[in-house]
N, C-alpha and C positions, 0 to 999 in steps of 0.2 A: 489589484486582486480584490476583489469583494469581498465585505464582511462576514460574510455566512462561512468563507475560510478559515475563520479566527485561528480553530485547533492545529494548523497548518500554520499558520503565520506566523503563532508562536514559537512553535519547535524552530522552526526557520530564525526568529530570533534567538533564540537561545544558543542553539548550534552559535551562529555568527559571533555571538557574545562571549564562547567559550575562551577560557585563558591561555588551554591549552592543549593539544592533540588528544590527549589523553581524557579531559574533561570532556571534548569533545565526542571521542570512542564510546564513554559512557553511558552518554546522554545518547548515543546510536542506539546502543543495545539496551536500556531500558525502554526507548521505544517500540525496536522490535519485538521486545518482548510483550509491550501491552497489544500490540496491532495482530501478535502470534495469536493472544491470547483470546482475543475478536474475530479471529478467521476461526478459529478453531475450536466454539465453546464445547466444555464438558459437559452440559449439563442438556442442550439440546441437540436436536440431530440435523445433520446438513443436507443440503439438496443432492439430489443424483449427481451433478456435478462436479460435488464437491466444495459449493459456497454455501457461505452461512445465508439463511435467508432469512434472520431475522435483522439484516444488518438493513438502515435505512440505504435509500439512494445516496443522501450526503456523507454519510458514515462511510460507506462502502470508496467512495470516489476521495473522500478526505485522507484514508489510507492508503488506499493505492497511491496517490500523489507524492505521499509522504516515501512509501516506497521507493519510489521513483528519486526524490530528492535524495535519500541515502543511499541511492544504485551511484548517481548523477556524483556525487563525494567520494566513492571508490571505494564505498563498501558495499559486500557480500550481499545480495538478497536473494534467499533460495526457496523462497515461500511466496504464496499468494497470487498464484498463477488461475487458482481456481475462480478467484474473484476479478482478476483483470479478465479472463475470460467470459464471466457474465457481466460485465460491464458492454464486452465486444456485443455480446446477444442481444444486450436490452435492443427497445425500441423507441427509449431517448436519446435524441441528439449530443445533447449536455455527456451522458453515461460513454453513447461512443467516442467521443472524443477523447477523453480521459481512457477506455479502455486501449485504442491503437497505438497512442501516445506511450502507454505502460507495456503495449506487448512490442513495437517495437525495441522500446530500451530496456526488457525486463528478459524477454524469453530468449534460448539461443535455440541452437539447432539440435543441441545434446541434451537438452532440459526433455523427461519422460513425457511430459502434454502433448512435446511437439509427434512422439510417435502414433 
């Protein structure tokens, strides 16, 4: 994995290094909650649909992954569909790939986007 994934790498170690399922559970949900808190700022406003776009390309793609890795562990992700979704849009290579990879393992068929 490339270094430009550090923020990713880490949590990835972290997780692994946990002592205990519950340490583990943890360190899920404070991440969700800073990635919630990145998809969703207060203080700006989002695009039509529904992504933050002040988020960079890396930014953007380092979360969803991370997403993905705690989908991947068998937990809950009920967010961030708006941004795998502009990922699917871009017109980087890099962006779609990480966008299909997230909406195969992320979206079901009863998630509200899909209607």
């Amino acid at each position: 994995m490339s270094s430009q994934a550090r923020g990713l790498n880490n949590f990835i170690s972290d997780l692994r290094n946990s002592k205990s399922r519950e340490e583990e559970s943890n360190r899920v949900e404070v991440e969700l909650a800073k990635i919630r808190k990145k998809f969703n700022p207060g203080d700006s406003k989002l695009a039509a649909d529904g992504s933050n776009p002040s988020l960079s390309s890396y930014q953007r793609k380092k979360y969803v992954w991370k997403l993905v890795y705690i989908h991947v562990l068998g937990y809950e992700v009920d967010f961030g569909h708006a941004e795998v979704l502009a990922l699917v849009r871009s017109a980087k290579y890099s962006e779609k790939v990480v966008g299909y990879a997230a909406l195969s393992l992320l979206l079901r068929g009863s998630d509200p986007v899909m209607a």
